[in-house]
gemmi code that builds the backbone of each chain (N, CA, C; Angstrom):
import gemmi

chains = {
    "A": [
        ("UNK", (14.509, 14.659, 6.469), (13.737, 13.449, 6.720), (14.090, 12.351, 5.727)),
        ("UNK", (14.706, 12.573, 4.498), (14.677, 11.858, 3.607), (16.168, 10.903, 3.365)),
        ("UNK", (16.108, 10.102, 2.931), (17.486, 9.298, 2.990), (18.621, 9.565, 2.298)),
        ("UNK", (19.961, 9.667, 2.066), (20.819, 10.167, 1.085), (20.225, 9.934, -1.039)),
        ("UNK", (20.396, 10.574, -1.700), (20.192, 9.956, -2.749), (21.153, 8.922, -3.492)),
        ("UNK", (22.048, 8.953, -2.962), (22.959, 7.971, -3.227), (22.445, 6.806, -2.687)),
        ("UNK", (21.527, 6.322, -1.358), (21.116, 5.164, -1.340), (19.473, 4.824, -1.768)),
        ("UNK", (19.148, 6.147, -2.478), (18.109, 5.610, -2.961), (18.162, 5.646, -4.318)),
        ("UNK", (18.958, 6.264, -4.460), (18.896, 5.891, -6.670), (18.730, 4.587, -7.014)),
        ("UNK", (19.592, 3.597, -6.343), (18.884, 1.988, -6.662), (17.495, 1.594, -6.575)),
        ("UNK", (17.348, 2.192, -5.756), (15.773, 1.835, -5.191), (14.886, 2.672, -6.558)),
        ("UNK", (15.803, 3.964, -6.834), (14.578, 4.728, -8.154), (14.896, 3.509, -9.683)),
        ("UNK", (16.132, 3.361, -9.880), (16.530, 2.626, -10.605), (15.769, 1.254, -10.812)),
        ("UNK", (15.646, 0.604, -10.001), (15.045, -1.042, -9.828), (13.025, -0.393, -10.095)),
        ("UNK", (12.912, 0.461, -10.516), (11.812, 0.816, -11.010), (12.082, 1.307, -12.658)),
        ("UNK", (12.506, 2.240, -12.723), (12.695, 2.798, -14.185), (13.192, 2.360, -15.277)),
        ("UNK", (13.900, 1.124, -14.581), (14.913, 0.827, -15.599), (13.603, -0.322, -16.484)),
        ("UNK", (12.525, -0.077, -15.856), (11.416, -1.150, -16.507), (10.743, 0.018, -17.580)),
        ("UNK", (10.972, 0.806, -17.973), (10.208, 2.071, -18.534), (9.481, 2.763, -17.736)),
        ("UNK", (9.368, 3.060, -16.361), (8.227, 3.898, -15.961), (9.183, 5.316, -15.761)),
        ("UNK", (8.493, 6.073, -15.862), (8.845, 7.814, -16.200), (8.905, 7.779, -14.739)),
        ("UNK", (9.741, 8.386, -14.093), (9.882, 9.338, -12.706), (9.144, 10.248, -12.456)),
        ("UNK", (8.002, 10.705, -11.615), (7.674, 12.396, -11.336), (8.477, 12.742, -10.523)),
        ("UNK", (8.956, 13.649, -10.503), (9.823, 14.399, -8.924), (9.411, 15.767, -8.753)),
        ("UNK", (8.689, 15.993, -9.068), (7.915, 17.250, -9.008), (6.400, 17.877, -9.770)),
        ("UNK", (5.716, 18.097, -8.574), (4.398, 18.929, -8.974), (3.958, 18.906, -10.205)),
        ("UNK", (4.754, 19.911, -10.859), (4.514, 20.017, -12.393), (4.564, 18.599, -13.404)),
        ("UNK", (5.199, 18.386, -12.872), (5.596, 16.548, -13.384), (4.154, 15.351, -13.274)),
        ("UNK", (3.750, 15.557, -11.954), (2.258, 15.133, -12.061), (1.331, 15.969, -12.439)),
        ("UNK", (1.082, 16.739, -12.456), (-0.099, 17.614, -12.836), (0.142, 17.765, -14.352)),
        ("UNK", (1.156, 17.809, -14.925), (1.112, 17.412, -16.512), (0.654, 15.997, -17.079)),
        ("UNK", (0.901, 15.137, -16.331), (0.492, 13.560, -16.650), (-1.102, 12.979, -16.014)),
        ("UNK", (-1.588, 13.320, -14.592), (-2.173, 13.093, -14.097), (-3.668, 14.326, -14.291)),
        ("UNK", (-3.329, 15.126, -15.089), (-3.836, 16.572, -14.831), (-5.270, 16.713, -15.506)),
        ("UNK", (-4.755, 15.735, -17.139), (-5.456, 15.753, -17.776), (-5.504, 14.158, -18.306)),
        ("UNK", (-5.988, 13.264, -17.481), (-5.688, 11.964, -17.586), (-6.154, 11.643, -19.541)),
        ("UNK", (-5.782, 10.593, -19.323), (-6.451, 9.840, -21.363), (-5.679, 8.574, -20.635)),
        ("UNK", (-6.802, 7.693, -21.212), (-6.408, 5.755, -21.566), (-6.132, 5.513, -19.879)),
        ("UNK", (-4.704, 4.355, -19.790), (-4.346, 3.952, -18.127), (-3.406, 3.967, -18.209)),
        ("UNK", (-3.276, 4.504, -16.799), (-2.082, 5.298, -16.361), (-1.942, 4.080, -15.113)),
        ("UNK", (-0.904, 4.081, -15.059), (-0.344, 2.720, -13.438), (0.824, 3.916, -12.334)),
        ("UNK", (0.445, 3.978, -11.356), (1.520, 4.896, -10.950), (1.692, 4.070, -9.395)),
        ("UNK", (3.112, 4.032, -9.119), (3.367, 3.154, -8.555), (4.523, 3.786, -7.566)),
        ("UNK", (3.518, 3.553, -6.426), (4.332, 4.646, -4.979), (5.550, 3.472, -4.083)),
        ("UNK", (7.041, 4.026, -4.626), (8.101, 3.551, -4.365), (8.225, 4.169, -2.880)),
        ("UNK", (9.444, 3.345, -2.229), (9.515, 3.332, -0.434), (11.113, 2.427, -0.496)),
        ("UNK", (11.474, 3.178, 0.818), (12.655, 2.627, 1.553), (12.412, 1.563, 1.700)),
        ("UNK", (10.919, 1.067, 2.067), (10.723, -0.384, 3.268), (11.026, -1.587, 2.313)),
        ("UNK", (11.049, -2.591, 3.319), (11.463, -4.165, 3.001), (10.297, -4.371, 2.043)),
        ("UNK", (9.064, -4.434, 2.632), (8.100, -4.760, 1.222), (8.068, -4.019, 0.177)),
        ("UNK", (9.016, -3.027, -0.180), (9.014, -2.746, -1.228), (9.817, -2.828, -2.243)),
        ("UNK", (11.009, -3.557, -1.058), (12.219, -4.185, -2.049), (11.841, -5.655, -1.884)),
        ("UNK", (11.486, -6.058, -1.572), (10.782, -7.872, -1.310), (9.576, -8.165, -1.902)),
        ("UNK", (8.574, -7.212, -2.066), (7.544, -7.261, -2.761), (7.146, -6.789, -3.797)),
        ("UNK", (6.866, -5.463, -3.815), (6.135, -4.318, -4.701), (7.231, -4.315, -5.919)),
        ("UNK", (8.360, -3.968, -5.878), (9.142, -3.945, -7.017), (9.392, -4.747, -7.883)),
        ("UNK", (9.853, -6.030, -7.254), (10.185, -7.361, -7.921), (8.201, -7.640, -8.498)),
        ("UNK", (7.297, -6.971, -7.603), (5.988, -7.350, -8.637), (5.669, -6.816, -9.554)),
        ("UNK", (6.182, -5.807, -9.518), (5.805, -4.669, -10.612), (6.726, -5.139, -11.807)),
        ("UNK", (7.954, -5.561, -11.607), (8.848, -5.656, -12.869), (7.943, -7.245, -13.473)),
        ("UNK", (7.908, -8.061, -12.537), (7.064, -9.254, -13.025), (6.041, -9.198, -13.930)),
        ("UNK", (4.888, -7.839, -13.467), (3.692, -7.500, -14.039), (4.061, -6.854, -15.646)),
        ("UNK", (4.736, -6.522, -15.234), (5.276, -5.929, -16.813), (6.013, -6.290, -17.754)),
        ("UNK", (5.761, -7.498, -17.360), (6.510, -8.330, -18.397), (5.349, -9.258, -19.319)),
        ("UNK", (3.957, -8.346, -18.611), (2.567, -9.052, -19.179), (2.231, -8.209, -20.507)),
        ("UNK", (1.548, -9.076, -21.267), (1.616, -8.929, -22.706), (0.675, -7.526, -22.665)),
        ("UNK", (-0.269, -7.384, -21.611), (-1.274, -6.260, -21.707), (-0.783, -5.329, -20.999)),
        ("UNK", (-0.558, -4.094, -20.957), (0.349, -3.849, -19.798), (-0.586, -2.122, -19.896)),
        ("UNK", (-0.719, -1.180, -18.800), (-1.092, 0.156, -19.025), (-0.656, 1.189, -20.010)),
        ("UNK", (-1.102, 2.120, -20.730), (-0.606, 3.081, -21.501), (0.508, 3.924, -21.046)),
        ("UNK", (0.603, 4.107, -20.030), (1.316, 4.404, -19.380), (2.124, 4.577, -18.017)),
        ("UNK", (3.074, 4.175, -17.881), (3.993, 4.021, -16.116), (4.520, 4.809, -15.770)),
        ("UNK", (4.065, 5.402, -14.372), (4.663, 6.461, -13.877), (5.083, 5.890, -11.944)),
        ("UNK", (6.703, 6.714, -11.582), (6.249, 6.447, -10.034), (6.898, 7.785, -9.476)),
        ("UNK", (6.528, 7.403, -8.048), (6.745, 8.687, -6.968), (7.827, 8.199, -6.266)),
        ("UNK", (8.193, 8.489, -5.329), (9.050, 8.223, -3.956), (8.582, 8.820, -2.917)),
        ("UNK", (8.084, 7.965, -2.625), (7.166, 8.608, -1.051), (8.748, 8.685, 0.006)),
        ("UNK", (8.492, 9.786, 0.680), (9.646, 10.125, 1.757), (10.724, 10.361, 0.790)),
        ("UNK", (10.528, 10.680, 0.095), (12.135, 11.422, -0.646), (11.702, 12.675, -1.289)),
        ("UNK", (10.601, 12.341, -2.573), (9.605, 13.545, -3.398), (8.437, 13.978, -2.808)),
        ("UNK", (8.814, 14.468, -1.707), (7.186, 14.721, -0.635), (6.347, 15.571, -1.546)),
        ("UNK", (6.474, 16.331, -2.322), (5.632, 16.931, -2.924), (4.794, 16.380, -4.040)),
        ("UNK", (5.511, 15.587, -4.617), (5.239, 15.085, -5.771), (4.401, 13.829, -5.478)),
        ("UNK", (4.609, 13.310, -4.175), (4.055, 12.109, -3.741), (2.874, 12.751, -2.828)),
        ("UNK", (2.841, 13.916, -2.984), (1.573, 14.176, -2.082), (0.508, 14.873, -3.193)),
        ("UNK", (0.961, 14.995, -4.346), (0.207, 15.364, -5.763), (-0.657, 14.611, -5.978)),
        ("UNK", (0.546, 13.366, -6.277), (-0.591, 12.306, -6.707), (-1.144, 11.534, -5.225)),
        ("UNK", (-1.217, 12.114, -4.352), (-2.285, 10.981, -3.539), (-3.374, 12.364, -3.570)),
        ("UNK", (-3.429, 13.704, -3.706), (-4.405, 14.342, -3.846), (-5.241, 13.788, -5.309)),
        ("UNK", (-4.687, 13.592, -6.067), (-5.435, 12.803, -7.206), (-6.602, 11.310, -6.850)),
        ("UNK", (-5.984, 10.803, -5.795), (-6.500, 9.323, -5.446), (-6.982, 9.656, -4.365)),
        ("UNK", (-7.203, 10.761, -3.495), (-7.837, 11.143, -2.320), (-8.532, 10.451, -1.458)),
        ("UNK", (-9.863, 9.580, -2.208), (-10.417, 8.637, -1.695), (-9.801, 7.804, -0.967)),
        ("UNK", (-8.288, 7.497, -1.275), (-7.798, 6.168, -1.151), (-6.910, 6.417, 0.197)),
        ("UNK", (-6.505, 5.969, 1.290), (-5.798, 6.368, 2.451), (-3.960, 6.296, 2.237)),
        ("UNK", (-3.125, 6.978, 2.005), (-2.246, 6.759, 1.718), (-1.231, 5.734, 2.345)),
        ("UNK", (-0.471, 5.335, 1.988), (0.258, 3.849, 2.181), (1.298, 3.664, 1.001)),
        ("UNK", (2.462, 3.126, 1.784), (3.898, 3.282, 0.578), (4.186, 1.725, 1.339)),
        ("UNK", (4.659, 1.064, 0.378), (4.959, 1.206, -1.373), (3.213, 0.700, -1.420)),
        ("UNK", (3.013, 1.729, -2.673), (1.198, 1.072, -3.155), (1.562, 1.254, -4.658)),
        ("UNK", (0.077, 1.224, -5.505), (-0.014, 1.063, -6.770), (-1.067, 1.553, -6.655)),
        ("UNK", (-1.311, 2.048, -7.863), (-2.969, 2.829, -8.354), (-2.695, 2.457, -9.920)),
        ("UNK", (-3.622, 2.075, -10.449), (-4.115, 1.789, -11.543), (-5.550, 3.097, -11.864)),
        ("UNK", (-5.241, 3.560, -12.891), (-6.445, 4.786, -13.422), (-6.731, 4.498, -14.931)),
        ("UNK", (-8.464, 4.594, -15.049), (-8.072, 4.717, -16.281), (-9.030, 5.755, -16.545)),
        ("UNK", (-8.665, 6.405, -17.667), (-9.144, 8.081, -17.990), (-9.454, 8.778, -16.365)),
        ("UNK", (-8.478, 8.827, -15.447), (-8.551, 9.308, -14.228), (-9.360, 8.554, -13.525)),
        ("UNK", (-10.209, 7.666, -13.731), (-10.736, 7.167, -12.231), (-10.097, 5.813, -12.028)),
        ("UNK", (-9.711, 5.802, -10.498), (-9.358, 4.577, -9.984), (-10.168, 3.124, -10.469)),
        ("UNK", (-9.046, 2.461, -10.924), (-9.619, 1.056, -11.331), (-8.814, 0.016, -10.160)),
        ("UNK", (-7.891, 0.104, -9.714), (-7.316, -1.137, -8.758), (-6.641, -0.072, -7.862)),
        ("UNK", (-6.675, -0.703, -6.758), (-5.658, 0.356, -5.481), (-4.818, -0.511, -5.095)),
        ("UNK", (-3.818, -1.119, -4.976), (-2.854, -1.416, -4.585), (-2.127, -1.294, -2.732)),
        ("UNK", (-3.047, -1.377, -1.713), (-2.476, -0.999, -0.862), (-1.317, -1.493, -0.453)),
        ("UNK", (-0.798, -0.855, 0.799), (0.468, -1.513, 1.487), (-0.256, -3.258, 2.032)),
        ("UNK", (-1.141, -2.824, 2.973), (-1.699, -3.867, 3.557), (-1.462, -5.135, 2.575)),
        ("UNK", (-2.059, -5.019, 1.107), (-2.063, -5.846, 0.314), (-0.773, -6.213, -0.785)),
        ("UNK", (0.279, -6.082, -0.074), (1.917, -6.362, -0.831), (2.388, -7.143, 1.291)),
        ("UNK", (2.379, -6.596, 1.730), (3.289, -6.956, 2.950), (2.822, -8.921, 3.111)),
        ("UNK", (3.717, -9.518, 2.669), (4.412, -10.749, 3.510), (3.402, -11.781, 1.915)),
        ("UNK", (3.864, -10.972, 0.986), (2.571, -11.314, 0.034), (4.448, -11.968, -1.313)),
        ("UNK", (3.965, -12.958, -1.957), (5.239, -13.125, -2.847), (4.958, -12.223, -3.864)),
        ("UNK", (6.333, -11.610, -4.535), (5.944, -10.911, -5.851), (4.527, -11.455, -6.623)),
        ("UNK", (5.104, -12.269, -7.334), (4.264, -13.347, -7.869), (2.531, -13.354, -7.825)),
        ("UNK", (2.166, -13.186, -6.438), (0.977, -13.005, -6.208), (0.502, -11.488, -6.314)),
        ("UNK", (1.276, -11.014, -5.790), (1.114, -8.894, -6.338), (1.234, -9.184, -7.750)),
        ("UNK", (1.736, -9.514, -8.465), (1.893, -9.335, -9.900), (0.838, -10.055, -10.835)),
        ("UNK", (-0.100, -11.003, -10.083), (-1.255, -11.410, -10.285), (-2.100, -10.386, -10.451)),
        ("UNK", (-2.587, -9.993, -8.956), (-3.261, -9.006, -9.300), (-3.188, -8.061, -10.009)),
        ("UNK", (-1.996, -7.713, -10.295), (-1.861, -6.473, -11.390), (-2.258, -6.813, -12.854)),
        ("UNK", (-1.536, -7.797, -13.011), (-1.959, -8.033, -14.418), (-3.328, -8.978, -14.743)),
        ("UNK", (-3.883, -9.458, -13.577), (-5.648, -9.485, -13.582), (-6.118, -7.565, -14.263)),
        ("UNK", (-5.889, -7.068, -13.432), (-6.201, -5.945, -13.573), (-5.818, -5.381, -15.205)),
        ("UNK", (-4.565, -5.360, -15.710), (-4.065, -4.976, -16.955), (-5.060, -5.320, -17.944)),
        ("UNK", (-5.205, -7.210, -17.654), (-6.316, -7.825, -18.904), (-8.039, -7.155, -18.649)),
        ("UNK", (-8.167, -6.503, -17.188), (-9.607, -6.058, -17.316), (-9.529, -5.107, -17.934)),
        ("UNK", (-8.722, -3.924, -17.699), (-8.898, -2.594, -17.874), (-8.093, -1.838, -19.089)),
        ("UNK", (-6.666, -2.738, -19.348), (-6.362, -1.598, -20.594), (-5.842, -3.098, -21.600)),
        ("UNK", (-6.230, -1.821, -22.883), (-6.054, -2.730, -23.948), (-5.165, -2.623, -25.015)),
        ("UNK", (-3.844, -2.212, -24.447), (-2.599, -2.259, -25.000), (-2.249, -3.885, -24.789)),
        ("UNK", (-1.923, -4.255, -25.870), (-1.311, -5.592, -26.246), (-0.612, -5.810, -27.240)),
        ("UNK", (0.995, -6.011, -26.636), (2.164, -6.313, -26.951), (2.542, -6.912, -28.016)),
        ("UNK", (2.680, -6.931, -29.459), (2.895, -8.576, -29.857), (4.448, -9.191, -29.520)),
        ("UNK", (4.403, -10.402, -29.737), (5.547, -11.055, -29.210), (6.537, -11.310, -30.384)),
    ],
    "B": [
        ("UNK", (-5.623, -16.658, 15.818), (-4.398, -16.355, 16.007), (-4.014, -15.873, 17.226)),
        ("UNK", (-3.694, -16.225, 18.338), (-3.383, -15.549, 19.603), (-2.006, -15.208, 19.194)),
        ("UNK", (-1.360, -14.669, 19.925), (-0.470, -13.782, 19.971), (0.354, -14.375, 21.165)),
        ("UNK", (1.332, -15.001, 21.118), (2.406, -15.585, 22.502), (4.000, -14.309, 22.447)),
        ("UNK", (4.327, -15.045, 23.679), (5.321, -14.324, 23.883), (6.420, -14.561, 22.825)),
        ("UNK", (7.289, -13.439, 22.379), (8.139, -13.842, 21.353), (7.832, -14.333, 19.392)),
        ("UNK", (6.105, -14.124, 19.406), (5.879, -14.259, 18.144), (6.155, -13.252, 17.599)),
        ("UNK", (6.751, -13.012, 16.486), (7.007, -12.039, 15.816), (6.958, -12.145, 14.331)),
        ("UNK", (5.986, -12.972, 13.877), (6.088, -13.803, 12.288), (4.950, -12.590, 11.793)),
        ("UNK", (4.473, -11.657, 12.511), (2.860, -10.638, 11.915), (3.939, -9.541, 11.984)),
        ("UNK", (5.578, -9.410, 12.500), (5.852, -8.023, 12.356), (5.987, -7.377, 11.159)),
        ("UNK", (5.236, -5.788, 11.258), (5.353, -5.621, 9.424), (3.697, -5.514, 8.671)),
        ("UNK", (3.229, -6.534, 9.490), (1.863, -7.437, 8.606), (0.602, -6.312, 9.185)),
        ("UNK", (-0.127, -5.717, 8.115), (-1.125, -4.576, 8.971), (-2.569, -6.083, 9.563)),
        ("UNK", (-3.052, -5.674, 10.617), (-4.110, -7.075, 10.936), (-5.337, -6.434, 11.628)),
        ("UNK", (-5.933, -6.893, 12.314), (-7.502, -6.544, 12.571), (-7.026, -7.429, 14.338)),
        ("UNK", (-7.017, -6.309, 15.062), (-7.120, -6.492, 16.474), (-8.677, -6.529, 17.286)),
        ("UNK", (-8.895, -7.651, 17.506), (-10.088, -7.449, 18.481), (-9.762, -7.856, 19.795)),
        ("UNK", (-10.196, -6.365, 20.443), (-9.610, -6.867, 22.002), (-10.989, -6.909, 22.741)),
        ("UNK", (-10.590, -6.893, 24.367), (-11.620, -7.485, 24.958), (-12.763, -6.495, 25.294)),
        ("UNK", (-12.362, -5.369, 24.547), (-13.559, -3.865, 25.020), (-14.055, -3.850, 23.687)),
        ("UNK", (-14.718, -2.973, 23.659), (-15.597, -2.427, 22.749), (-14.661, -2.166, 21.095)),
        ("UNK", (-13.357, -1.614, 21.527), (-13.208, -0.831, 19.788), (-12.194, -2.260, 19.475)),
        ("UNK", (-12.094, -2.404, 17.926), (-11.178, -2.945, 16.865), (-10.262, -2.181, 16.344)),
        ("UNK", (-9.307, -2.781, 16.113), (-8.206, -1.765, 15.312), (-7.848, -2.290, 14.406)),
        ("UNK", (-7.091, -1.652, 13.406), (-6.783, -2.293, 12.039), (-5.488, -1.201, 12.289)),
        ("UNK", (-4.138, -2.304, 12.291), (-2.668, -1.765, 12.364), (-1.802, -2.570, 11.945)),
        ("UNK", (-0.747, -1.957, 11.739), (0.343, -2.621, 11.571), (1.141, -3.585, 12.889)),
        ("UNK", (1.027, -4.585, 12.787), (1.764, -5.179, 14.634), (3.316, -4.820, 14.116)),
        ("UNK", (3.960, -4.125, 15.172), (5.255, -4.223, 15.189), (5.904, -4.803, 16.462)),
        ("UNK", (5.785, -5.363, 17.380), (6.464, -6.296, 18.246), (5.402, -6.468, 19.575)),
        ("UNK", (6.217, -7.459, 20.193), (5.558, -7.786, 21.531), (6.688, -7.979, 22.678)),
        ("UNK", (6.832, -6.842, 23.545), (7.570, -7.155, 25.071), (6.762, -7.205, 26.104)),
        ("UNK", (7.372, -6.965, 27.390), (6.800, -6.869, 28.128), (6.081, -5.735, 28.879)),
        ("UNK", (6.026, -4.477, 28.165), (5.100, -3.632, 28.196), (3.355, -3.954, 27.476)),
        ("UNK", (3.403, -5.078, 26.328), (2.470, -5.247, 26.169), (2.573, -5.962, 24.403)),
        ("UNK", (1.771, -5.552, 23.600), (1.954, -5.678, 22.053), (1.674, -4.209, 21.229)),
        ("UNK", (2.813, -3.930, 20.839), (2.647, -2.277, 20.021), (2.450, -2.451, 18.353)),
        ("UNK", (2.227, -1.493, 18.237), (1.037, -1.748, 17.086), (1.567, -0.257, 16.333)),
        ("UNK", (1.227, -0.407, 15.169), (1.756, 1.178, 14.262), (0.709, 1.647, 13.300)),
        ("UNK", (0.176, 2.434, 13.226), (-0.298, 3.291, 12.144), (-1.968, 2.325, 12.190)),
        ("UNK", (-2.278, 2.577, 13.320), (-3.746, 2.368, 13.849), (-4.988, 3.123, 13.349)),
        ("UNK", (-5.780, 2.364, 13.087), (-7.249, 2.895, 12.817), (-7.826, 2.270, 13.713)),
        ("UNK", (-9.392, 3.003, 14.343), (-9.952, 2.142, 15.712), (-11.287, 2.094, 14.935)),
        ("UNK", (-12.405, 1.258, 15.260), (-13.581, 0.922, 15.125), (-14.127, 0.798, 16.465)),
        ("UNK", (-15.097, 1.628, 16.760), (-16.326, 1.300, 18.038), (-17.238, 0.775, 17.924)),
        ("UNK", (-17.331, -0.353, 18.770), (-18.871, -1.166, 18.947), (-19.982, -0.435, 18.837)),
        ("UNK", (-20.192, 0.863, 19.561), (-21.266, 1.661, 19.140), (-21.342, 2.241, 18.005)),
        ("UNK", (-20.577, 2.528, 17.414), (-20.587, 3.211, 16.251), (-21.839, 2.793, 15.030)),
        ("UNK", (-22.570, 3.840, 14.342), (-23.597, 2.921, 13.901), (-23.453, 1.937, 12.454)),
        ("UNK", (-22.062, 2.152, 11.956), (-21.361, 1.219, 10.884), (-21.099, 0.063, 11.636)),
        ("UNK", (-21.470, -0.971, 10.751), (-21.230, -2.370, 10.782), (-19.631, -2.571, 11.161)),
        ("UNK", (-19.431, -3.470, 12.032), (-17.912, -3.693, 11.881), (-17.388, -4.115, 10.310)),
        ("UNK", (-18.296, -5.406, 10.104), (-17.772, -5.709, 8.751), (-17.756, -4.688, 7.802)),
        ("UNK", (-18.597, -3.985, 7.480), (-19.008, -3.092, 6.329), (-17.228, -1.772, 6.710)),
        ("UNK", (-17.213, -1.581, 8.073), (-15.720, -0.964, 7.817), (-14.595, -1.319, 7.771)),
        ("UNK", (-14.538, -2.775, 7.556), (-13.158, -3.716, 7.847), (-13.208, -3.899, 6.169)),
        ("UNK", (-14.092, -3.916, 5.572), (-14.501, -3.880, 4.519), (-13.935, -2.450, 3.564)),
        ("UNK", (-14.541, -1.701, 3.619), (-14.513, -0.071, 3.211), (-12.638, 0.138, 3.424)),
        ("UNK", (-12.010, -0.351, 4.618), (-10.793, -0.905, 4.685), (-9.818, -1.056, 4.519)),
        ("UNK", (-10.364, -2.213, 4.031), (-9.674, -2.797, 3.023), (-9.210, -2.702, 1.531)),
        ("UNK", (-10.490, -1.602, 1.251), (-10.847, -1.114, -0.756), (-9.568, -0.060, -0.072)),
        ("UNK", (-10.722, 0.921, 0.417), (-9.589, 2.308, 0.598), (-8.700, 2.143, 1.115)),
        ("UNK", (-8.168, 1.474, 2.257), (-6.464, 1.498, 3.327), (-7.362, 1.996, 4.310)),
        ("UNK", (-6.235, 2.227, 5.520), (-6.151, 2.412, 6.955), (-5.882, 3.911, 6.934)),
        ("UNK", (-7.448, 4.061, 7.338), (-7.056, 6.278, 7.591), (-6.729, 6.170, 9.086)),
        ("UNK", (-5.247, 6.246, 9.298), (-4.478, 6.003, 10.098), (-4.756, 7.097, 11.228)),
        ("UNK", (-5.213, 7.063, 12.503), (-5.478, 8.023, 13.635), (-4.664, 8.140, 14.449)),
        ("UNK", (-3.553, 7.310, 14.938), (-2.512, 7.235, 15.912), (-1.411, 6.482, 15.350)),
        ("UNK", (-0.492, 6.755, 15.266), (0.775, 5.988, 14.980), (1.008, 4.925, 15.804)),
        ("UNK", (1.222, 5.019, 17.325), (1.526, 4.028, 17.643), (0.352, 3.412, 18.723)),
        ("UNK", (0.350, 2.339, 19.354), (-0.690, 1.567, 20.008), (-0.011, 0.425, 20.747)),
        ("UNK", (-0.342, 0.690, 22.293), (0.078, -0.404, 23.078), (-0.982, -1.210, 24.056)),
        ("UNK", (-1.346, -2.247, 23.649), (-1.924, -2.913, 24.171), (-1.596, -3.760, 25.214)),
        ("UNK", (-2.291, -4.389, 26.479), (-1.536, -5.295, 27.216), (-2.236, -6.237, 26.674)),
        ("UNK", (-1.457, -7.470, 26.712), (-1.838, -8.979, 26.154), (-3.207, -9.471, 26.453)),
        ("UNK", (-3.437, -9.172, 27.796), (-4.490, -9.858, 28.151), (-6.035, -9.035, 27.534)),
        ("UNK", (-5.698, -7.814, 27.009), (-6.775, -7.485, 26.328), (-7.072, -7.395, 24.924)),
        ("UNK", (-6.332, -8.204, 24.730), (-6.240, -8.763, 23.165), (-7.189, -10.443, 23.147)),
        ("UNK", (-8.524, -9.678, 22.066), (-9.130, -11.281, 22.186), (-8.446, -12.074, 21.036)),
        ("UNK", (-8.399, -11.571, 19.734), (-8.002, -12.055, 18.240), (-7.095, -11.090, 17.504)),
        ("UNK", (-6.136, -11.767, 16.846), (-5.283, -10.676, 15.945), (-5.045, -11.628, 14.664)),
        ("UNK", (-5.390, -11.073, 13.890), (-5.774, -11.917, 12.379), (-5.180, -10.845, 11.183)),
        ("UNK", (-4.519, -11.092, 10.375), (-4.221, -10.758, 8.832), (-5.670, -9.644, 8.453)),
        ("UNK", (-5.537, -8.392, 7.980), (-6.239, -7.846, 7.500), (-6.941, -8.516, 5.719)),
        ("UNK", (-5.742, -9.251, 5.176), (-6.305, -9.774, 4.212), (-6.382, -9.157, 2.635)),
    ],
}
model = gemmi.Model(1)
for chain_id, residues in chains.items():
    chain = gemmi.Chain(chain_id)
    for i, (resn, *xyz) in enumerate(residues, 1):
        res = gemmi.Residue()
        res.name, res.seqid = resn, gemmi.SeqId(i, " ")
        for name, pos in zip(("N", "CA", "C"), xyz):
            atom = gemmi.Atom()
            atom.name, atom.element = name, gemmi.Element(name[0])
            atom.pos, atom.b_iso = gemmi.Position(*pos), 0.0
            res.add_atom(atom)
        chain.add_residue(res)
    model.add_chain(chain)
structure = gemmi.Structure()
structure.add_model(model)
structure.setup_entities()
């Protein structure tokens, strides 16, 4: 079901290369997510156009904000089915949807990120909301 | 927002379908021919149902679309409004 990894390593790349840690497996979330502390941002990567048009280019934007989460983590929905079905058992409440974002802090959901809310949306404005969110909820701050 | 032949500027875009019966849907529009307007990864709302429409367009919107049918074909003429979920 899943696409070659040769055409998705860019797609993992144009995420990580911002610092966020990869899960690709079970153990990988359930060590990070398992026993949450502080905020965690985990950020569900996708083949689709809004997620190379939107979600990514917002996320690298957002993180370039002075407040930023304790920690970045993402999945690959349709590539790491397991690992991407870990962490949506973690967010359960929330209906799953790729490319999304979840913001947690000490494990409970603070911002959800849906698809609905990235599609036909400019980076810019996704990256608003995120880093609205960064200055409410965590209080890591950068100096310059 | 009506929906004409050949619009295709909502493909992609998840929106809030109210047609001319009783249920609402909240989907993704993915095109319009002449079979009708198809629609992806649908949630339905019933007029009877004893939740508020708003209060679940609402609920929604926080949580996402607990998606019941993948795909959805409507014919045009029973489409009253198709609007941006928001």
């Amino acid at each position: 079901m899943g696409y070659p990894e040769l055409m998705i390593k860019p797609m993992r790349e144009d995420v990580t290369r911002h610092g966020v840690q990869e899960l690709r497996t079970v153990a990988e979330v359930d060590a990070v997510l398992g026993t949450p502390s502080g905020t965690q941002l985990v950020f569900i990567n996708s083949v689709c156009g809004c997620a190379a048009g939107g979600a990514r280019p917002a996320l690298a934007k957002a993180l370039q904000h002075a407040t930023k989460p304790d920690q970045l983590y993402t999945v690959f929905a349709g590539q790491d089915l397991d690992a991407t079905a870990r962490v949506r058992s973690y967010v359960s409440d929330y209906a799953p949807s790729s490319p999304s974002m979840v913001l947690l802090r000490d494990g409970e959901v603070v911002l959800f990120v849906h698809r609905h809310m990235i599609e036909g949306r400019a980076p810019s404005e996704i990256a608003a909301d995120l880093t609205a969110a960064f200055d409410r909820h965590c209080g890591q701050t950068v100096g310059s | 927002m009506v929906i004409h032949p050949g619009h295709q500027e909502l493909h992609g875009i998840t929106v809030i379908v109210e047609t001319t019966g009783p249920l609402t849907h909240v989907a993704r529009f993915d095109r319009e021919d002449e079979g009708g307007v198809h629609f992806k990864d649908v949630a339905s709302f019933a007029a009877s149902s004893e939740e508020d429409l708003a209060a679940w367009l609402d609920r929604t919107r926080k949580f996402g679309v607990r998606v019941e049918r993948k795909h959805l074909v409507l014919p045009t003429a029973d489409i009253r409004q198709v609007r941006r979920l928001g």
